[in-house]
DSSP file (Angstrom, degrees, kcal/mol; ACC not computed):
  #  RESIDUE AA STRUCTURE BP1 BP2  ACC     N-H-->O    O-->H-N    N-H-->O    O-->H-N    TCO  KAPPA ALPHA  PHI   PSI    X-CA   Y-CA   Z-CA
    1    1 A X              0   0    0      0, 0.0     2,-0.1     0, 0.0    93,-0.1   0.000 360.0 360.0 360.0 122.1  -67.4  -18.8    3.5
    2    2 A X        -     0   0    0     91,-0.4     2,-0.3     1,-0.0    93,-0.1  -0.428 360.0-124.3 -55.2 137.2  -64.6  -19.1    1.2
    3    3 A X        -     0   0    0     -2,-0.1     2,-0.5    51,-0.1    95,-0.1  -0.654  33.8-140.7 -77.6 120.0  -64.7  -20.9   -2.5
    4    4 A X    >>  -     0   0    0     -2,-0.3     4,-3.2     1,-0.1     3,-0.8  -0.853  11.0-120.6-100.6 145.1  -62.1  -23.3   -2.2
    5    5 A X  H 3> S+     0   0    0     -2,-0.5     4,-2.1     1,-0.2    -1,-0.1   0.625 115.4  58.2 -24.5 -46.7  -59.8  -24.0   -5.3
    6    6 A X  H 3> S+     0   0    0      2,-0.2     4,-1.9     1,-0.2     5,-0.3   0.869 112.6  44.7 -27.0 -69.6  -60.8  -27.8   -5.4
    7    7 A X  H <> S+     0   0    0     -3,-0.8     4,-4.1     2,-0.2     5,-0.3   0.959 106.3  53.5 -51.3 -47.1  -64.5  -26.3   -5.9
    8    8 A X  H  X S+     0   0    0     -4,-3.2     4,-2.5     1,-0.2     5,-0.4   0.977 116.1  45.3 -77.8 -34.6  -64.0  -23.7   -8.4
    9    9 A X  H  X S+     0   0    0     -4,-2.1     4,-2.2    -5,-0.4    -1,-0.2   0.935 110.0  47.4 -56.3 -43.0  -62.3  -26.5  -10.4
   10   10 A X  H  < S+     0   0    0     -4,-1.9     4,-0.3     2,-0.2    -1,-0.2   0.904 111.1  57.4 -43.1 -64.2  -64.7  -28.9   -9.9
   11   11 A X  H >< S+     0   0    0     -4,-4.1     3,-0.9    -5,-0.3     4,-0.2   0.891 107.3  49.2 -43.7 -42.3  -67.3  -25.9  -10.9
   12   12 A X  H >X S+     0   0    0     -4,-2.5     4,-2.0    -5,-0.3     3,-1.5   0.912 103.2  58.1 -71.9 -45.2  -65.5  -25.4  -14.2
   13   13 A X  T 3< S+     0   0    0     -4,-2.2    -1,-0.2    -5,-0.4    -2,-0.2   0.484 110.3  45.8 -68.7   3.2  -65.4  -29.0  -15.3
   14   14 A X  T <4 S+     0   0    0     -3,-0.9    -1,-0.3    -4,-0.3     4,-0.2   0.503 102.9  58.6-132.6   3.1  -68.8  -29.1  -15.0
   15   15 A X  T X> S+     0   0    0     -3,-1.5     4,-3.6    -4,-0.2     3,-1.9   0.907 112.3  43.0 -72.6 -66.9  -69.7  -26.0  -16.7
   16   16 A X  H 3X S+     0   0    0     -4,-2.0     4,-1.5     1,-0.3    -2,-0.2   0.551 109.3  54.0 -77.1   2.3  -67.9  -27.2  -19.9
   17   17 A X  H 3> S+     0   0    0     -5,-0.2     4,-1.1     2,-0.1    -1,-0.3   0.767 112.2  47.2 -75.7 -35.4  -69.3  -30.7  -19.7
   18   18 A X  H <> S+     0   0    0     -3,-1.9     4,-1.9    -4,-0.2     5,-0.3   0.862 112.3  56.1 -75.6 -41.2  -72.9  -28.8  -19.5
   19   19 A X  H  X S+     0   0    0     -4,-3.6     4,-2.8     1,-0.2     5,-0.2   0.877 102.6  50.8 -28.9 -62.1  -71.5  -26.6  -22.6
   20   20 A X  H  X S+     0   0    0     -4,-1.5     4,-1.4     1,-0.2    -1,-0.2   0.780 108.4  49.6 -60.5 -30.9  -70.8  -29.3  -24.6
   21   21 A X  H  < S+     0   0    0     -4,-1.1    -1,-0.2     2,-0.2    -2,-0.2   0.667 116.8  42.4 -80.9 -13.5  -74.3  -30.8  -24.2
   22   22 A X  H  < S+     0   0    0     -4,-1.9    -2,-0.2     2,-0.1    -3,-0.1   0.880 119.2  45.0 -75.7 -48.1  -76.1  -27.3  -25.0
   23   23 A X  H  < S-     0   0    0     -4,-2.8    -2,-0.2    -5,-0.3    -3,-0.1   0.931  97.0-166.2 -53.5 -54.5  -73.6  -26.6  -27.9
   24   24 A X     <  -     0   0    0     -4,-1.4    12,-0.3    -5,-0.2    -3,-0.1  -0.024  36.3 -52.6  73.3-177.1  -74.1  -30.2  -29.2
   25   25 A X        -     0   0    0     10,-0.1    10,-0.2    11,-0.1     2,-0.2   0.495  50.9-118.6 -60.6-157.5  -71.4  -31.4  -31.9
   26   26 A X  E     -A   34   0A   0      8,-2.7     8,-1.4    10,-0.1    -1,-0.1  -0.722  15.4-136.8-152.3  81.0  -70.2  -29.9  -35.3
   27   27 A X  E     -A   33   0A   0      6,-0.2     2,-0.3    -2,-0.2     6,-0.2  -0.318  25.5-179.7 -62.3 151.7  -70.4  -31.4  -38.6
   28   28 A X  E >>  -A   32   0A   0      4,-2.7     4,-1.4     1,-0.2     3,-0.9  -0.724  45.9 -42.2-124.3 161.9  -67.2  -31.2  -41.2
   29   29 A X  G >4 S+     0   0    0     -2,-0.3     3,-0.6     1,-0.2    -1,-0.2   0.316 122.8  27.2 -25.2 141.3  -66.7  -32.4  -44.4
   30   30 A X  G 34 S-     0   0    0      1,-0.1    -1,-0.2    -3,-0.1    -3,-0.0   0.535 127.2 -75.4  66.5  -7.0  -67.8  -35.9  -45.6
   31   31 A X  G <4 S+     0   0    0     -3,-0.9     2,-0.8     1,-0.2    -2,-0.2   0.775  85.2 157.4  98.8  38.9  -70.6  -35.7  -42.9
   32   32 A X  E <<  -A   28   0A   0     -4,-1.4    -4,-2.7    -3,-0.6     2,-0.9  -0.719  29.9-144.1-100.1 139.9  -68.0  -36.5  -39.8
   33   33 A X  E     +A   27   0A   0     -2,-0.8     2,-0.2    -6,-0.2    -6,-0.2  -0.870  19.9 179.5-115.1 129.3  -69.2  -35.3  -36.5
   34   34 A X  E     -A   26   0A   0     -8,-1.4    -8,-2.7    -2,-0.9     2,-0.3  -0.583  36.6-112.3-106.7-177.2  -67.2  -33.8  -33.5
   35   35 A X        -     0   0    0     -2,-0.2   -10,-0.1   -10,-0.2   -15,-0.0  -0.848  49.8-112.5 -99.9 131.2  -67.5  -32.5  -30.2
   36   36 A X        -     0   0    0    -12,-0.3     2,-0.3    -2,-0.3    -1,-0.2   0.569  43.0 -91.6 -48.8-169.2  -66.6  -28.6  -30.5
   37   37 A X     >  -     0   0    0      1,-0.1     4,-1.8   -17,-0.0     5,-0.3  -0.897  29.8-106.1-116.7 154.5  -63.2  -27.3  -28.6
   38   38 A X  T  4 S+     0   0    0     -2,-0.3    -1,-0.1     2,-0.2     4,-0.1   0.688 122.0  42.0 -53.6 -28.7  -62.7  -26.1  -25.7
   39   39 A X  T >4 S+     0   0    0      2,-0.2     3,-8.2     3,-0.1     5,-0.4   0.772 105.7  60.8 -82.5-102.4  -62.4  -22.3  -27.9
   40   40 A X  T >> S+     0   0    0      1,-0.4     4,-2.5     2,-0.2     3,-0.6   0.483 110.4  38.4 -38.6 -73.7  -65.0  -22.8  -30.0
   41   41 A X  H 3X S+     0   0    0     -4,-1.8     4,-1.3     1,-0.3    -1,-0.4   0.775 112.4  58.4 -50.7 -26.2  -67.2  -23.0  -26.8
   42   42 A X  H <>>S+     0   0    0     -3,-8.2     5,-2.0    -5,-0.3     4,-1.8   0.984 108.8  46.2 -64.4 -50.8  -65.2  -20.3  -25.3
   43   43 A X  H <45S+     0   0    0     -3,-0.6    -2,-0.3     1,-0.2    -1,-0.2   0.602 110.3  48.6 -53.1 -28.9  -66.2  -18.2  -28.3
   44   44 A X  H  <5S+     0   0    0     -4,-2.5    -1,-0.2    -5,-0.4    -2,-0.2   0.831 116.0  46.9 -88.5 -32.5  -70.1  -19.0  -28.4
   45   45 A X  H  <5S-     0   0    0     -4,-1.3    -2,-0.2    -5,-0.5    -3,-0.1   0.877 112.1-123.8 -76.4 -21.7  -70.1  -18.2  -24.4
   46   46 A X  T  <5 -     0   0    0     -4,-1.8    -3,-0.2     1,-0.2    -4,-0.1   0.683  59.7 -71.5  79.1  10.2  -68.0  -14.8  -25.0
   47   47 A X  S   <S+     0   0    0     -5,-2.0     2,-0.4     1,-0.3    -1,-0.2   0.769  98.4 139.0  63.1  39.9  -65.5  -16.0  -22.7
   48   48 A X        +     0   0    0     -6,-0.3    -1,-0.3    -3,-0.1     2,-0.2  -0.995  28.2 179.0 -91.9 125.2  -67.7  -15.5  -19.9
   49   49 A X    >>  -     0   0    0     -2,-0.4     3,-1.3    -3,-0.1     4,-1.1  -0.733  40.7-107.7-146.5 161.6  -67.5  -18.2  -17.5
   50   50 A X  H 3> S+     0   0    0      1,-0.3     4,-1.6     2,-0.2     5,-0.1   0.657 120.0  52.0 -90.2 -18.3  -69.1  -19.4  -13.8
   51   51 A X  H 34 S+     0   0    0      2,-0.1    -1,-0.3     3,-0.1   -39,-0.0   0.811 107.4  48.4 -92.8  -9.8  -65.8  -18.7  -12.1
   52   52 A X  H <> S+     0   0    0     -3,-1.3     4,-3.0     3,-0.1    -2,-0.2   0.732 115.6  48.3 -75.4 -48.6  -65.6  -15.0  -13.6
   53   53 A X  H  X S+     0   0    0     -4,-1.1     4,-1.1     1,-0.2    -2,-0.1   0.965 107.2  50.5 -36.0 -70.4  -69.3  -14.6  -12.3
   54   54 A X  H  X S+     0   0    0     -4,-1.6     4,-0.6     1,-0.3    -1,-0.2   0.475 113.6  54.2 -81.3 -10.0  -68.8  -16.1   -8.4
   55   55 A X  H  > S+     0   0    0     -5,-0.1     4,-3.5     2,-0.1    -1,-0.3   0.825 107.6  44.1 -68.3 -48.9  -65.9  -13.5   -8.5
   56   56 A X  H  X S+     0   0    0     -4,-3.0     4,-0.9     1,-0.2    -2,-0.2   0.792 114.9  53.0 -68.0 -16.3  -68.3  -10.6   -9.6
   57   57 A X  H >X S+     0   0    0     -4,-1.1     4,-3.1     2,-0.2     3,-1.0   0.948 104.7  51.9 -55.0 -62.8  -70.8  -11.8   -6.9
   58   58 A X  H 3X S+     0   0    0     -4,-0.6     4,-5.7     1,-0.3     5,-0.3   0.926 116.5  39.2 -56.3 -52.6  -68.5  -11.8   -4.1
   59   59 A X  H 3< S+     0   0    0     -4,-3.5     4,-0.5     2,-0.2    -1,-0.3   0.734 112.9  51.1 -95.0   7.6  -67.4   -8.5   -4.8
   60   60 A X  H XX S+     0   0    0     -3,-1.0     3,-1.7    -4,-0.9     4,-1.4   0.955 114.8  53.0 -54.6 -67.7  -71.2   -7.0   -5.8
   61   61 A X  H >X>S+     0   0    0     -4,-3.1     4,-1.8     1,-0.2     3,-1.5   0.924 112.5  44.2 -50.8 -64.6  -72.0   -8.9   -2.0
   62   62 A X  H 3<5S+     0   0    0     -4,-5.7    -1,-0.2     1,-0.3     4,-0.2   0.821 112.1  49.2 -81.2  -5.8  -69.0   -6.9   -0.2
   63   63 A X  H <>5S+     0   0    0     -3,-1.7     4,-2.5    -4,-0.5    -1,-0.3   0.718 109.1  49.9 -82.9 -10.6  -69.7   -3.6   -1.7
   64   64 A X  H <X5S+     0   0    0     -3,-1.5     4,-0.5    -4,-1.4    -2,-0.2   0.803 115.4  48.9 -94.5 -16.8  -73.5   -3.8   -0.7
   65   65 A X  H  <5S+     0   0    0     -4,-1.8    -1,-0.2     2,-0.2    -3,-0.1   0.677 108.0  52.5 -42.3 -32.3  -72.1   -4.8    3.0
   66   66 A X  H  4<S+     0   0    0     -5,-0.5    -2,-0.2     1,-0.2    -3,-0.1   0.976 107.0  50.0 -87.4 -49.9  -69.8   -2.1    3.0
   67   67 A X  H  < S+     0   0    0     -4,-2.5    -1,-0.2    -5,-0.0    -2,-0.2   0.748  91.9 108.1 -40.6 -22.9  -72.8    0.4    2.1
   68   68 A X  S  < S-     0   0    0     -4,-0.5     2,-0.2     1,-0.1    -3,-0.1  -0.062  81.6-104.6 -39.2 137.9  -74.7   -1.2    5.0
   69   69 A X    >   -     0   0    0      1,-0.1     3,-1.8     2,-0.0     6,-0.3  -0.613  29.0-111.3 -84.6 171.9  -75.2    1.0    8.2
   70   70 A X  T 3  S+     0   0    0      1,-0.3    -1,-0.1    -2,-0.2     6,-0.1   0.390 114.0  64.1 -87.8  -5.2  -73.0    0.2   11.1
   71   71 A X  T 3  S+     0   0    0      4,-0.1    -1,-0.3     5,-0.0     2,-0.1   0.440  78.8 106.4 -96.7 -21.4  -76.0   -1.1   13.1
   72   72 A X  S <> S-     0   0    0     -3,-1.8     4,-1.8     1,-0.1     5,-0.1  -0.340  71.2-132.7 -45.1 129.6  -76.8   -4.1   10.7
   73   73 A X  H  > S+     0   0    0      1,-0.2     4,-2.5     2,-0.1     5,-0.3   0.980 100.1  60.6 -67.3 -40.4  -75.9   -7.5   11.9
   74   74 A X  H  > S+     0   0    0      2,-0.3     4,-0.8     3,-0.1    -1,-0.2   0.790 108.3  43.3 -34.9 -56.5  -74.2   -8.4    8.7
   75   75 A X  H >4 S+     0   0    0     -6,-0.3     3,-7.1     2,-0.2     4,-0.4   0.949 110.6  52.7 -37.9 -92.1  -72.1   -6.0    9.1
   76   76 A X  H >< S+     0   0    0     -4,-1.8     3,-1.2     1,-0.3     4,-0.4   0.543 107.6  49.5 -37.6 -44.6  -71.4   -6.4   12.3
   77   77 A X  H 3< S+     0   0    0     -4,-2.5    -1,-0.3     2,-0.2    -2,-0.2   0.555 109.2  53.5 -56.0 -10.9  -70.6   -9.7   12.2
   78   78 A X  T << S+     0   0    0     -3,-7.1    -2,-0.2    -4,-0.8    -1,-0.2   0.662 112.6  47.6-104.3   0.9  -68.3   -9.2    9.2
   79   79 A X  S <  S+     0   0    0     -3,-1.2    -2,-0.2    -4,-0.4    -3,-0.2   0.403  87.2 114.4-109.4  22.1  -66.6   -6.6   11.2
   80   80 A X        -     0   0    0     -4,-0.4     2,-0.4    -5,-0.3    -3,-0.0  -0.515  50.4-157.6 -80.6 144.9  -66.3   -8.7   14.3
   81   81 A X        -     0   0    0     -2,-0.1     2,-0.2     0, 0.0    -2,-0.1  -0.956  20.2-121.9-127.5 124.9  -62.9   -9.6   15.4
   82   82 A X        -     0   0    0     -2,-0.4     0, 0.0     1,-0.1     0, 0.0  -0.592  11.7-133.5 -87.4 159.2  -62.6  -12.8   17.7
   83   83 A X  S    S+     0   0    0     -2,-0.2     2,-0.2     2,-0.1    -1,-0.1   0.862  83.8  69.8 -72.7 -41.2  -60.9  -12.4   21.1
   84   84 A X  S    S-     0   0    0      1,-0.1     2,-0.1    -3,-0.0    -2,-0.1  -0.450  83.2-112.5 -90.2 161.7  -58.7  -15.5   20.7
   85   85 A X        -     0   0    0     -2,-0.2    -1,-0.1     1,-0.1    -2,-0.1  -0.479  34.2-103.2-112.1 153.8  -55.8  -16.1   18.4
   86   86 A X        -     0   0    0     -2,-0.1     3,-0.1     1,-0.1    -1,-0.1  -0.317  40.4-111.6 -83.3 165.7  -55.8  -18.6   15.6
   87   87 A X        -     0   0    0      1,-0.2    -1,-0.1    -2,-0.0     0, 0.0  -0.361  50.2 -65.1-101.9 171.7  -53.9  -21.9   16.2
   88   88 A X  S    S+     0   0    0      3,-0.0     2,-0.3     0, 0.0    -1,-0.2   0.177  86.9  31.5 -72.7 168.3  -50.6  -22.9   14.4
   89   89 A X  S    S+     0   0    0     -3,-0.1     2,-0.4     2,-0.0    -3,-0.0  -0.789  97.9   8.6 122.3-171.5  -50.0  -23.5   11.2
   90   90 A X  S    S-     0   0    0     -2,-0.3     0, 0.0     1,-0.1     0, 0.0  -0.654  72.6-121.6 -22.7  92.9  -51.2  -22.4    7.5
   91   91 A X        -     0   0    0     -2,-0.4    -1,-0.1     1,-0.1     3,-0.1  -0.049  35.9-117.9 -12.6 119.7  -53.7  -19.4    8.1
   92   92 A X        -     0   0    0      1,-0.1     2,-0.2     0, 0.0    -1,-0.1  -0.567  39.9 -91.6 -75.9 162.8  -57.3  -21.0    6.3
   93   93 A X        -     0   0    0      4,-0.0   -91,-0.4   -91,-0.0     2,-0.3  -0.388  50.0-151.9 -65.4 128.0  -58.4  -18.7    3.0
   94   94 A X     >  -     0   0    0      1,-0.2     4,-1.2    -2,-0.2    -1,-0.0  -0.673  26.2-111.3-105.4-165.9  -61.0  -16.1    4.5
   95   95 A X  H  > S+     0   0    0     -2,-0.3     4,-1.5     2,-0.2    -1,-0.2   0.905 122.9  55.0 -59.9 -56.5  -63.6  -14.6    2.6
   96   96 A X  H  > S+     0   0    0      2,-0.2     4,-2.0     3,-0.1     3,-0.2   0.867 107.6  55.5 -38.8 -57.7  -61.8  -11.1    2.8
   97   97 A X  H  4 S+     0   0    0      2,-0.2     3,-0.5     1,-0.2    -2,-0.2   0.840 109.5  44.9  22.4-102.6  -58.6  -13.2    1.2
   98   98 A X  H  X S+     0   0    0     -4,-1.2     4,-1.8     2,-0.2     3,-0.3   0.466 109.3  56.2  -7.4 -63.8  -60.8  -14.1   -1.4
   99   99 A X  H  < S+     0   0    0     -4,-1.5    -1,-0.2    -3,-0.2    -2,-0.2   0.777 114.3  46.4 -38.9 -56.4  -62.4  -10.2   -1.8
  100  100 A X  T  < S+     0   0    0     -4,-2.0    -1,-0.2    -3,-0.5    -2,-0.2   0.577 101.2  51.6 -63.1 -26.5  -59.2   -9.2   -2.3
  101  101 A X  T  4        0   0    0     -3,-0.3    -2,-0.2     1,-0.2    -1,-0.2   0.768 360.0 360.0 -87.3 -42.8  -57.4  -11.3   -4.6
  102  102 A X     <        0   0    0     -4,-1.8    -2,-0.2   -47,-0.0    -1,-0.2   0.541 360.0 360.0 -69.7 360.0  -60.6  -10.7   -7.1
């Protein structure tokens, strides 16, 4: 199943809302406290992030398919081609899509 855009945003916003509550705030001068930045947090994580991850997943997941032998259902169901043609309009994102664009 395809990640849609809508999700991975969703995903993100809720990564750095969970950020900010591990990181917790920052005192400055005179004893005032903020909420880090959106860098600063990038910079304690190492700029690794949950949408950089569910990319490297996807394409860990389609190289350990492609090693599969040809006799696996997984495979075979990801090399199945349906008999009937898709109906009009926008072509949906497929997983392969997806594979590709990472």
């Amino acid at each position: 199943m395809a990640v849609k855009h809508g999700s991975l945003k969703k995903l993100s916003v809720f990564e750095w809302k969970i950020l900010r509550k591990i990181f917790g705030t920052t005192m400055e001068a005179n004893d005032i406290m903020r909420i880090k930045t959106n860098k600063e947090l990038d910079a304690l994580i190492k700029h690794r992030n949950i949408i950089n991850y569910v990319k490297v997943q996807r394409l860990s997941w389609f190289g350990h398919i492609n090693r599969m032998p040809e006799t696996n259902t997984v495979k075979r169901t990801h090399k199945w081609k349906p008999f009937t043609g898709r109906p009009a309009g926008r072509p949906k994102s497929r997983w392969e899509d997806n594979v590709r664009n990472d």
